[in-house]
VODREN-488220 format. One record per residue (C-alpha): x, z, y; residue number from 1. Coordinates in pm, whole numbers, always signed. Each point is the difference from the previous one (the first is absolute). Layout:
<nodes>
X, Z, Y, NUM
...
</nodes>
This chain:
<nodes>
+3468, +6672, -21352, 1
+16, +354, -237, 2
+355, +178, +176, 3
+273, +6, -230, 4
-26, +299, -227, 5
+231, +346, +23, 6
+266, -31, -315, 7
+168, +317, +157, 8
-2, +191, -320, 9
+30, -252, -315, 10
+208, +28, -336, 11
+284, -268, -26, 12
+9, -81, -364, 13
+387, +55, +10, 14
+94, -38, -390, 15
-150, -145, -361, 16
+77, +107, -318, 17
-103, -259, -289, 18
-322, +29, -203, 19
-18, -293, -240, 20
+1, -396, +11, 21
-246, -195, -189, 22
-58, -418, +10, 23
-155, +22, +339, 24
+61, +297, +156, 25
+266, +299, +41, 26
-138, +342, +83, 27
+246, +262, +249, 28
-89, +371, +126, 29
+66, +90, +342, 30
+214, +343, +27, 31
-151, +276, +138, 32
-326, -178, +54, 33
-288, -49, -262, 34
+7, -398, +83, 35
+88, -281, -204, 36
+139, -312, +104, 37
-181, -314, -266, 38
+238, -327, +32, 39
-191, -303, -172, 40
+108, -336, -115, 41
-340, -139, +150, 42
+91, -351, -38, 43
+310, -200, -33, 44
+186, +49, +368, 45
-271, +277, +95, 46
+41, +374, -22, 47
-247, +298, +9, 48
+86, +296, +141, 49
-261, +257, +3, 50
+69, +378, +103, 51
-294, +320, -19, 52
-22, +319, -245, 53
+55, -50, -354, 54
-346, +17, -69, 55
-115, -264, +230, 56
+232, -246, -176, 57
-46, +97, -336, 58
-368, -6, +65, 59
-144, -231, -309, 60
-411, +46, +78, 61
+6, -136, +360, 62
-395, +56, +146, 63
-208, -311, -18, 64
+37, +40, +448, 65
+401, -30, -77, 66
-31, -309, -230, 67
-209, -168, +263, 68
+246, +78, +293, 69
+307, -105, -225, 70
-209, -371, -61, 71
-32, -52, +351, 72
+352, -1, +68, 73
+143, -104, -293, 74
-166, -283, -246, 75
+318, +77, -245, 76
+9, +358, -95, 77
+254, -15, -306, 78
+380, -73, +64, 79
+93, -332, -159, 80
+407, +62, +81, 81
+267, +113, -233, 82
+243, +289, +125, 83
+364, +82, -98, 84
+139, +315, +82, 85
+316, +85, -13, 86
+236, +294, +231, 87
+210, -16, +269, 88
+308, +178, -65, 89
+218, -38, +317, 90
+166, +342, +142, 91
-202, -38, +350, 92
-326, -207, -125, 93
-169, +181, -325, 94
-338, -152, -85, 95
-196, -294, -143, 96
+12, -386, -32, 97
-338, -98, -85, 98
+30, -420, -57, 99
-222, -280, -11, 100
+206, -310, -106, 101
+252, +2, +343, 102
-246, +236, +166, 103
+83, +314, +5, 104
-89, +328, +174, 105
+224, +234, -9, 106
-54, +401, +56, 107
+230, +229, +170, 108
-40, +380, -184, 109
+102, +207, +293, 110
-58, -49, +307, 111
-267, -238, -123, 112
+40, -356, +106, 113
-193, -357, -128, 114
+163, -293, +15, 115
-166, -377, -107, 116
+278, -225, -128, 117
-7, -336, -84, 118
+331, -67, -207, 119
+306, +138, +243, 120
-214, -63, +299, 121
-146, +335, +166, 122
-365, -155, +119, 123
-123, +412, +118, 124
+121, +309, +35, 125
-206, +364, +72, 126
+102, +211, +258, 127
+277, +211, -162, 128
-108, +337, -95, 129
-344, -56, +174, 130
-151, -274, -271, 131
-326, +179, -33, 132
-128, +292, +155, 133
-356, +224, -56, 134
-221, +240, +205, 135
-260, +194, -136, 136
-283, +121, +239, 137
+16, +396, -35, 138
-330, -4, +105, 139
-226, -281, -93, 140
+201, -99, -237, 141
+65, -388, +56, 142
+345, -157, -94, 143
+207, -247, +210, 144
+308, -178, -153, 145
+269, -153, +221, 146
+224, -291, -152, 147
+273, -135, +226, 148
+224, -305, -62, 149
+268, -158, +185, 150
+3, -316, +185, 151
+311, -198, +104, 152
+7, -109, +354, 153
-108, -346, -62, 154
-296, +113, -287, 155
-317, -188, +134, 156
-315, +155, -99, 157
-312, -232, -118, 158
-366, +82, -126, 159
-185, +308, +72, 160
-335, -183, +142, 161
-66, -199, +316, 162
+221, -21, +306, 163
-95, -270, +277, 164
+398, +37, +92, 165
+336, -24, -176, 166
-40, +29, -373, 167
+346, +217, -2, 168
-259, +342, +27, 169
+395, +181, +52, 170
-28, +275, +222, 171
-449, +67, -8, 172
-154, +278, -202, 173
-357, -95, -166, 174
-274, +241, -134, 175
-164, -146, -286, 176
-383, +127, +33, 177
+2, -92, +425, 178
-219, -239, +30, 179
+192, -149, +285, 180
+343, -21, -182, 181
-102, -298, -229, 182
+211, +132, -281, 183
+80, -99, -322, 184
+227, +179, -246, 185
+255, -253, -106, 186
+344, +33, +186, 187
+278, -250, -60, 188
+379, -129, +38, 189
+89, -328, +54, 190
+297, +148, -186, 191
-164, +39, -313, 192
-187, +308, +11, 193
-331, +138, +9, 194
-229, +314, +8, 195
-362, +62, -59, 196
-136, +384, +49, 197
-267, +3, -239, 198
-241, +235, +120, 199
-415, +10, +116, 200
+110, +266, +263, 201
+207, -5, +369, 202
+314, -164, -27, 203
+232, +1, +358, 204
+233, -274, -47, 205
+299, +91, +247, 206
+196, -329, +54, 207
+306, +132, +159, 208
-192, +119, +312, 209
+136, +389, -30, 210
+341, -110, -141, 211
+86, -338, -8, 212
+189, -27, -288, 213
-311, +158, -235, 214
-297, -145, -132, 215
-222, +371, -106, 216
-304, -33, -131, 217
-204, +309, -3, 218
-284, +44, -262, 219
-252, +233, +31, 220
-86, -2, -434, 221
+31, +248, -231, 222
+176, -265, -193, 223
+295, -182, +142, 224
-60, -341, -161, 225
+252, -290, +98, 226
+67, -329, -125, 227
+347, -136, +95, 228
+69, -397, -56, 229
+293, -160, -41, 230
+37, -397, +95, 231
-31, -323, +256, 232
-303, +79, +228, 233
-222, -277, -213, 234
+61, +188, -324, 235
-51, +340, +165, 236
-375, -171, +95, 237
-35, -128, -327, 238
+74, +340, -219, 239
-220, +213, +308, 240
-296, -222, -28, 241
+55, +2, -390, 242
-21, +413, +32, 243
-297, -2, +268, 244
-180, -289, -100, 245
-61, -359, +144, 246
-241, -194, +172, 247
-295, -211, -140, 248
-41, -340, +56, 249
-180, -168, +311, 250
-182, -248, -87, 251
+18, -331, +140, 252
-259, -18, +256, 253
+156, +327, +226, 254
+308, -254, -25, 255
-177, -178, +310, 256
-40, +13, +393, 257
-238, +322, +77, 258
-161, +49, +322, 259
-110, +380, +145, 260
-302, +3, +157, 261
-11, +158, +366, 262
-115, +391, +52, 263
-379, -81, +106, 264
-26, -366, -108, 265
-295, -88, -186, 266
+29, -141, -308, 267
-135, -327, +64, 268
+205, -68, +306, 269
+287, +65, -241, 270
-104, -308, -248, 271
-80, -178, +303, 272
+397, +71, +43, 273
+15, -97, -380, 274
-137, -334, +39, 275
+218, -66, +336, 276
+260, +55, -240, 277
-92, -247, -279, 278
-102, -289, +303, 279
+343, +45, +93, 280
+138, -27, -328, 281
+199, +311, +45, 282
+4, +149, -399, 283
-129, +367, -32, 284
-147, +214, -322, 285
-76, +348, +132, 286
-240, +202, +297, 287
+85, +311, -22, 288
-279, +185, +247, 289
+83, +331, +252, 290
-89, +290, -23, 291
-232, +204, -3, 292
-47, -24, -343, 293
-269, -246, -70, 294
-187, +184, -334, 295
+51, +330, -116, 296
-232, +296, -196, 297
-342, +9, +83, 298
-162, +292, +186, 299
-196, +135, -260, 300
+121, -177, -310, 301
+338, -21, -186, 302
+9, -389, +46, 303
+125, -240, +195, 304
-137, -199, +257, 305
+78, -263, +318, 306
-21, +101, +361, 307
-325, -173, +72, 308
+180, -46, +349, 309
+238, -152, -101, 310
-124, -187, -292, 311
-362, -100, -63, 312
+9, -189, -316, 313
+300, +10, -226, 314
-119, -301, -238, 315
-16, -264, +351, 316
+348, +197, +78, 317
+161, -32, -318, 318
-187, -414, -50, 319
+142, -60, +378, 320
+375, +118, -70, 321
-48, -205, -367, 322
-85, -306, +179, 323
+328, +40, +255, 324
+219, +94, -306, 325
+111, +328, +141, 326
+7, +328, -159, 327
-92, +305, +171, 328
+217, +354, +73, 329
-220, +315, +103, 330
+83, +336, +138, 331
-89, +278, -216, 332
+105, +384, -2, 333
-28, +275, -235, 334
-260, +239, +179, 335
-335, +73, +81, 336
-168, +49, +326, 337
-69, +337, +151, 338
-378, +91, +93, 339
-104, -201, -346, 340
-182, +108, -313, 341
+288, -115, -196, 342
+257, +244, +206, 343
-193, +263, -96, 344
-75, -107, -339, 345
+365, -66, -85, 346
+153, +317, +177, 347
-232, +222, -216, 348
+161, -163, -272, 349
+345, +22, +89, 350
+53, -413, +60, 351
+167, +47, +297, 352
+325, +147, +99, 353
-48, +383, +149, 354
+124, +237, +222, 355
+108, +321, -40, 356
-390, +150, +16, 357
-90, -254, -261, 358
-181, -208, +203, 359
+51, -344, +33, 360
+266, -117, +307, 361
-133, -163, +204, 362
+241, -317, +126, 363
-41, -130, +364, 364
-122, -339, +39, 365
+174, -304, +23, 366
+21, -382, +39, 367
-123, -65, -390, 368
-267, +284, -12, 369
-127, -119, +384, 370
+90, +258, +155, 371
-245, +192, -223, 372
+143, +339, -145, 373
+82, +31, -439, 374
+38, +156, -272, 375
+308, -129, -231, 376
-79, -65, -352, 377
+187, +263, -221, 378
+153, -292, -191, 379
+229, +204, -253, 380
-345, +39, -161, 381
-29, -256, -270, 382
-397, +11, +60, 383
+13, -46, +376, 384
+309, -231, -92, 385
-169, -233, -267, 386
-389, +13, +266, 387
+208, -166, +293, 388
+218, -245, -225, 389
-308, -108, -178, 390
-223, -19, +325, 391
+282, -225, +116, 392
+56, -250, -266, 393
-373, -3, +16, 394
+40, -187, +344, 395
+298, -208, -162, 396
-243, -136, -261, 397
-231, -127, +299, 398
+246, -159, +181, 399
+262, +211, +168, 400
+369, -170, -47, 401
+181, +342, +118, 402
-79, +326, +143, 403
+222, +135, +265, 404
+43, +348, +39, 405
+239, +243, +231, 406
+4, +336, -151, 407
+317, +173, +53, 408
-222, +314, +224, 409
+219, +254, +121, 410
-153, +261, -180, 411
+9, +370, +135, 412
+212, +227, -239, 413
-303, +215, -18, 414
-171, -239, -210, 415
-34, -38, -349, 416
-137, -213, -279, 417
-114, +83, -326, 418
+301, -33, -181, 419
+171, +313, +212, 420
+171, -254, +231, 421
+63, +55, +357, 422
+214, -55, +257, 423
+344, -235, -83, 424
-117, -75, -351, 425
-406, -101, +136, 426
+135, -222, +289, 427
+245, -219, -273, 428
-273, -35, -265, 429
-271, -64, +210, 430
+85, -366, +148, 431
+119, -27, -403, 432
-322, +57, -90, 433
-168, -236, +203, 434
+218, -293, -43, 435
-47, +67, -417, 436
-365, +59, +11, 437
-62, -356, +169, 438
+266, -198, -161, 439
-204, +128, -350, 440
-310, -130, +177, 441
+167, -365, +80, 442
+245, -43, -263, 443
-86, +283, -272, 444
-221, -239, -227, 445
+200, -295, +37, 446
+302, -99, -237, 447
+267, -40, +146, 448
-107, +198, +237, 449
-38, -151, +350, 450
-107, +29, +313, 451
+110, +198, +370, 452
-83, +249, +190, 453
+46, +7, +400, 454
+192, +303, +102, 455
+254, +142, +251, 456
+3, +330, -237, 457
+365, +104, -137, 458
+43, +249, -250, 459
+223, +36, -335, 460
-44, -250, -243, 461
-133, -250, +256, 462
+133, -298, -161, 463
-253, -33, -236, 464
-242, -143, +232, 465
+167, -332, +93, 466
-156, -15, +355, 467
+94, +184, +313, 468
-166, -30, +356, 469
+251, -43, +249, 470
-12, +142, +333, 471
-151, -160, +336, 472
+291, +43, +184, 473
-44, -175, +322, 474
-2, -372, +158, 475
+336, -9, +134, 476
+340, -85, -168, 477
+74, +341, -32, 478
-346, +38, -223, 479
+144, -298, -215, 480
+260, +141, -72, 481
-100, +342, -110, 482
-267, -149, -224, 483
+297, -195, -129, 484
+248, +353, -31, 485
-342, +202, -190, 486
-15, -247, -274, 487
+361, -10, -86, 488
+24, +368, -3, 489
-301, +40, -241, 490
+167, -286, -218, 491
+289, +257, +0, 492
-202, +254, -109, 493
-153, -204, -300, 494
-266, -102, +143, 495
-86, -396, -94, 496
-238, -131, +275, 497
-44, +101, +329, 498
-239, -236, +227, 499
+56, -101, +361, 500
-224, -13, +294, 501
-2, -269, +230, 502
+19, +230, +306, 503
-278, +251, +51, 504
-335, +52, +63, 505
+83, +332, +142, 506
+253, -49, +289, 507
+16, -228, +300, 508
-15, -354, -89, 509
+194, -112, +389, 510
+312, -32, -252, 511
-80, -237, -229, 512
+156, -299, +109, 513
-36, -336, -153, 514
+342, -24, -133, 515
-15, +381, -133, 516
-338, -57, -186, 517
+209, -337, -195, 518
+255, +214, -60, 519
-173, +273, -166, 520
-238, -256, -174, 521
+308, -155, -158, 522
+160, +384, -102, 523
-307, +99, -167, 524
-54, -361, -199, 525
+332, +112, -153, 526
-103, +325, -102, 527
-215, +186, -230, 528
-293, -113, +193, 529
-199, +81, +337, 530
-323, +3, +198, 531
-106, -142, +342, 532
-150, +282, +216, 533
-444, -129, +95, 534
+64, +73, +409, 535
-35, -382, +161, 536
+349, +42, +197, 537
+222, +63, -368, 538
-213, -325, -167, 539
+166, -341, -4, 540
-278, -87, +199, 541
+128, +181, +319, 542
+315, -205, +13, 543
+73, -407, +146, 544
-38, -286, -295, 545
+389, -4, -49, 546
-43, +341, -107, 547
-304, -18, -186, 548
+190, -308, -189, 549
+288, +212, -78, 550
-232, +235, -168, 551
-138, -255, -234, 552
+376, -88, -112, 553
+97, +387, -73, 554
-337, +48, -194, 555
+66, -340, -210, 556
+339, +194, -67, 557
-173, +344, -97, 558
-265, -190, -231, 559
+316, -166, -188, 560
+228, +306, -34, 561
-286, +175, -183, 562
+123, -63, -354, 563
+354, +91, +84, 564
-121, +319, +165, 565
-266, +105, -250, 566
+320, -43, -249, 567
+235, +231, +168, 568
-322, +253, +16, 569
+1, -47, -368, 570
+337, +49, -18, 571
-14, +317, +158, 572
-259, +135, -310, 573
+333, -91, -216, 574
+230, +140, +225, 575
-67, +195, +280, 576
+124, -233, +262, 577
-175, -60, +300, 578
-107, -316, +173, 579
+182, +41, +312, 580
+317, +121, -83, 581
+251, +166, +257, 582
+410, -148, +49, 583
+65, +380, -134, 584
-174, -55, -365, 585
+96, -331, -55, 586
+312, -21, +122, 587
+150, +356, +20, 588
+365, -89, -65, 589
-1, -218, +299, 590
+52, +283, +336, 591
-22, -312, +244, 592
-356, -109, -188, 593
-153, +360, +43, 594
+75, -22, +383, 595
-236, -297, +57, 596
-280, +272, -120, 597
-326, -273, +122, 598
+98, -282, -261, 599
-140, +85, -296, 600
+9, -194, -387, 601
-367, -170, -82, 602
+6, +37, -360, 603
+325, -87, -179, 604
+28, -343, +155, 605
-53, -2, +396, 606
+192, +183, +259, 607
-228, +21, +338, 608
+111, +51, +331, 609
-276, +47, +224, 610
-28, -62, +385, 611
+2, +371, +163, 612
+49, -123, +387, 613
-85, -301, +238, 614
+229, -317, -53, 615
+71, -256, -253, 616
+334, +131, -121, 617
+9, +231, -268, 618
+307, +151, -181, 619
+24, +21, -339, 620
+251, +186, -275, 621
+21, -144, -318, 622
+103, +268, -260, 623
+337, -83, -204, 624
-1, -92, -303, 625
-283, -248, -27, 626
+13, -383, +202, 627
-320, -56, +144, 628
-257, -287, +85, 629
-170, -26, +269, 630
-373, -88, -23, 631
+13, -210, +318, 632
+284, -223, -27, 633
+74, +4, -346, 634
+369, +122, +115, 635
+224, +219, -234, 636
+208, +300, +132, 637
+236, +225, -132, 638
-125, +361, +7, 639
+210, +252, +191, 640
-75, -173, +312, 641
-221, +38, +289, 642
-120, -312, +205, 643
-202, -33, +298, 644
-337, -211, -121, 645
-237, -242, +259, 646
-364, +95, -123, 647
-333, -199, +168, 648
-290, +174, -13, 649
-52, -193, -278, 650
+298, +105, -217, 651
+150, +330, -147, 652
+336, +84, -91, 653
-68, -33, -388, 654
+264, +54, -259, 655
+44, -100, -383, 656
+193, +175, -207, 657
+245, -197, -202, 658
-158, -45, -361, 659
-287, +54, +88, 660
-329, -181, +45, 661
-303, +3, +256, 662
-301, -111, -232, 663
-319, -31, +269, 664
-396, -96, -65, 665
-187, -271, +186, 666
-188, +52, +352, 667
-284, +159, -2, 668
-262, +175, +225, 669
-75, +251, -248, 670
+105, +170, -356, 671
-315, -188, -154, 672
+152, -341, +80, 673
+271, +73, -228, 674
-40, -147, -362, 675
+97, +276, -275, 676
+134, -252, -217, 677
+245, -140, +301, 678
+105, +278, +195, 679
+347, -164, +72, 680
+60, -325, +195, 681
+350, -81, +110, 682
+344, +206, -48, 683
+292, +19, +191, 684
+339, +64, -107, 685
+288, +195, +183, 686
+284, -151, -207, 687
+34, -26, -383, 688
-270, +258, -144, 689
+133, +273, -179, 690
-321, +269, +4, 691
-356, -76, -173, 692
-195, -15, +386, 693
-271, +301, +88, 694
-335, -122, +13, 695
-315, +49, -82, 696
-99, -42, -379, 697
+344, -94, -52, 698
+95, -253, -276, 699
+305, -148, +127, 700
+316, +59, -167, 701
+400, -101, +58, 702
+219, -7, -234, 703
+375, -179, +50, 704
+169, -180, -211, 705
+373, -162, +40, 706
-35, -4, +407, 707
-398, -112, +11, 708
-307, +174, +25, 709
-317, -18, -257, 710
-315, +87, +187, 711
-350, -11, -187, 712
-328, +58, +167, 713
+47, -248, +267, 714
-229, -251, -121, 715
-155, -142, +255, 716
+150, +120, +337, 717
+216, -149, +242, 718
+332, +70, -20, 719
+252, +32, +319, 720
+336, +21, -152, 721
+241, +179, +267, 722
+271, -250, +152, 723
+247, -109, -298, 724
-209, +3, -301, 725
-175, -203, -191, 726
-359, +7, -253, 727
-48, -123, -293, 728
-345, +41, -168, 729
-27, -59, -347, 730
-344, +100, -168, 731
-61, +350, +96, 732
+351, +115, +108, 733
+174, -98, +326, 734
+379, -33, +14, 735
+218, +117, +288, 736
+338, -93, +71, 737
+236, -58, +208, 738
-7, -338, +147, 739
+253, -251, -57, 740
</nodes>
């Protein structure tokens, strides 16, 4: 990890003195300095604050480079919020109220101080006197900006990228362009707060680790650019994604069981896997195969072609996968090998990133090249950009269902790509790159747009691309539940899916018991989704017929949750929120709920608490506010309260929300037994339904009505009123009351 920088020498922006105030935005100078401080009325609970010389803000002609950077942060540009300004005249606080409806920020003249209001209630507070600070390199040149804000001594801090342990990141310090960090930009409050450093270049996000009662972030930009959010951790999700952009949609068939084929398996021992699978009845959609990857640029040519080795003839391949009703995931990555025509075609060009001589870097080999050493495509070149998206949706017309491509490298800071980008800047875009490039070669020519791509990359503006790889942890409880911990801290960070593992391919396997393999089975059915790893001792097949029958029953389960979990992944396009969602976002007004950190929300409907140690008894919190059904015995409980719950192997502490409703498809083996024009086949109610359910190609709606609820779209499906009510159907509405 890059050492924290030297801020010896900086300039503390100490005092403003007013510019002007327009709709959105109100202009101040800094004394003694030539900066200006821009505060924007971005959206409606959002502020702007962006800091540089005048001339960098007032800038109207940004380069065609700049415009391209600002789109892949932001997919809105233009402030959609209205700003009131008005002073602050009190003897020992002169300054600004800049509002928002009840939000307001308010701006203390001198010494300069920020604080985010919402009504009375103080929700942050800036260091006094050392809000902002800037260095200027007297040498080279570069500018660093350090912004400091208070935190109270219970402030919990959420987002910020991956973390495999608590999702309170309090007390860490992350650098944004290290590879190993896993970050992400978006840092939040479960006390209604949030902050998102806007920026292509390093950001070191000090959580309290130097002095625990500061979050810093220092931002190596010329331009301090910093969006500050005011609101209830969902909404904070909602207006970020809104400002970075959201994801695409799935598709249906990635909604099913995938299975990762083994490093050196051949590809027909893994459909010889496949058809175990289907003899057993055990559903699945997807093989995704290993690396290395298994087609790539030719030697000589700028196509694409199969590794012979690997695979022979892609028509039998693509007519044997057809005929098993699986789709097929492939390694791919964005290079070319060394020692090749091509390498030496496309460095004499300039396709491929350089080094400070202006030859091509060369990149050590590695699993997906085979060991073989590359040259990495200089992708910020809309030629070499549009020749790899094109050779890939080339491959997606034959057949392919979904590249799957790693590509955050950790690029030297000597290298550089055409665009003038090196170092910080190079290792964010690049991964961003990638991820865009392919997603335009599955989804690009579709509308809606739709389809995945399998990645473990993280990088600003993520989110877009609804899928996420998660990690192979492990095959021991521990592994379970850090698999568990990484996907609730992406969903903190806005990211919608992240997929689970069932143990990995890469570890010992002497850990994975019988009981521990049911256990994650049955926390990944309720997820986003997962794969089975190809090695014979992490297949159901390794395991006794008890176990092997306990698989069938949490498949069945996955296979019917599809439509509800396709619907919350369509719900995040709407809102931002992700599938698995953490006690902290959905309940962050509830302390006790946030403790209980490895229960997470399903959707909107189902509270999960997942088996993370040997034994039958699990506890279980149920978050105030809400009574809750459980899925097993149909049993209502008041929320606030925490019970200890018997689960089989068979069973799952399940939870529905009160008003809520569980709508689930039939059994299937695969996404092509399900009939487009039935999706749906039975819904369950957790008391009288107040919310319209999430689900797939949703046409159900409530409505109430003098103490009864009006549902249409339920033509059709079974219907298991919760204890107490009663259905009545008439025509194409159903009536629920209360019965008498």
């Amino acid at each position: 990890m890059p050492p924290k920088s030297d801020l010896a020498h900086v300039t503390q922006l100490v005092t403003l003195n007013f510019i002007t105030a327009k709709l959105t935005r109100a202009d101040f100078a800094c004394d003694d300095t030539e900066l200006q401080l821009q505060v924007e009325a971005h959206a409606p609970g959002v502020y702007r604050l962006r800091c540089a010389a005048a001339e960098s803000l007032q800038s109207d002609k940004p380069s065609a480079r700049s415009r391209a950077h600002a789109e892949m942060l932001l997919a809105r540009q233009e402030a959609v919020g209205e700003l009131a300004v008005s002073s602050i005249a009190e003897p020992a606080q002169l300054g600004w109220r800049l509002e928002q409806g009840d939000i307001a920020l308010e701006i203390v003249r001198s010494p300069l101080e920020i604080a985010l209001y919402r009504g009375d209630e103080c929700l942050l507070r800036t260091q006094p006197g050392a809000a902002l600070a800037c260095k200027q390199g007297a040498g080279d040149g570069a500018v660093a900006w350090r912004f400091s804000a208070e935190l109270d001594g219970d402030d919990a801090l959420h987002g910020l990228g991956e973390s495999g342990g608590e999702q309170d990141r309090r007390g860490g310090f992350l650098v944004s362009d290290a590879p190993a960090a896993r970050a992400l930009p978006l840092v939040w409050s479960p006390k209604g707060w949030g902050l998102y450093v806007n920026s292509l270049q390093r950001v070191e996000h000090d959580l309290g680790r130097e002095n625990p009662d500061l979050y810093q972030a220092l931002v190596h930009d010329p331009v301090f650019d910093l969006f500050i959010f005011a609101g209830e951790p969902a909404e904070i999700l909602n207006q970020y994604t809104a400002l970075t952009g959201r994801a695409g949609q799935p598709g249906l068939w990635p909604m099913g069981v995938w299975l990762d084929q083994a490093p050196g398996q051949s590809i027909d021992d893994t459909l010889r896997l496949v058809q175990e699978f289907r003899a057993n009845q055990w559903g699945l959609d997807v093989v995704r195969l290993a690396a290395p990857a298994v087609y790539g640029f030719q030697a000589d040519k700028p196509a694409f072609e199969w590794a012979p080795a690997r695979v022979s003839d892609t028509r039998d391949l693509f007519a044997r996968l057809q005929a098993l009703n699986v789709q097929l995931a492939a390694p791919s990555f964005p290079g070319v090998l060394c020692g090749t025509h091509m390498f030496a075609e496309w460095e004499d060009r300039g396709w491929l990133l350089i080094d400070d001589d202006g030859n091509a870097h060369v990149f050590p080999g590695d699993d997906v090249s085979g060991g073989q050493d590359f040259g990495l495509l200089d992708l910020t070149n809309k030629d070499v950009y549009k020749l790899w998206s094109e050779r890939q949706r080339q491959l997606v017309d034959e057949g392919l269902g979904s590249p799957s491509c790693d590509a955050q490298f950790d690029i030297p800071d000597g290298i550089t790509a055409r665009g003038g980008e090196s170092g910080p800047a190079l290792r964010t875009i690049y991964p961003l790159l990638a991820r865009q490039a392919l997603f335009d070669a599955v989804a690009g020519h579709k509308t809606p747009q739709e389809g995945v791509i399998c990645s473990t990359d993280l990088f600003p503006a993520v989110q877009r691309f609804a899928w996420q790889t998660g990690p192979q942890a492990g095959n021991d409880w521990a592994a379970l539940q850090q698999t568990l911990r990484a996907a609730l801290s992406l969903a903190d960070s806005g990211v919608p899916v992240q997929t689970h593992c069932l143990g990995s391919a890469r570890h010992p396997v002497g850990g994975m018991t019988p009981e521990l393999y049911i256990r994650w089975l049955a926390m990944s059915v309720f997820s986003g989704n997962f794969s089975f790893q190809g090695i014979p001792a992490l297949l159901p097949g390794a395991f006794d017929s008890a176990t092997r029958e306990l698989v069938q029953h949490w498949l069945q389960w996955r296979y019917r949750l599809i439509p509800y979990v396709l619907g919350i992944i369509e719900d995040a396009v709407r809102t931002g929120l992700p599938v698995q969602r953490s006690m902290a976002l959905a309940f962050p007004s509830d302390p006790v709920a946030q403790v209980w950190d490895t229960q997470y929300m399903l959707g909107p409907a189902l509270l999960v608490a997942p088996a993370l140690q040997p034994g039958s008894h699990i506890q279980v919190y149920l978050p105030k506010g809400d009574a809750w059904w459980d899925l097993n015995t149909g049993w209502r409980y008041e929320g606030g309260t925490t019970w200890t719950v018997e689960a089989g192997l068979d069973t799952l502490p399940v939870f529905g929300r009160e008003g809520h409703m569980l709508c689930l498809g039939p059994t299937a083996q695969h996404t092509g037994d399900f009939n487009s024009a039935r999706i749906l086949d039975e819904v369950w109610m957790f008391g009288m339904p107040e919310h319209s359910p999430v689900v797939m190609r949703n046409k159900i709606r409530v409505m109430q009505m003098q103490g009864s609820s009006y549902i249409k779209g339920l033509e059709g499906l079974r219907i298991l009123p919760a204890e107490g009510l009663e259905v009545k159907r008439r025509g194409a509405e159903v009536r629920i009351s209360r019965a008498r």
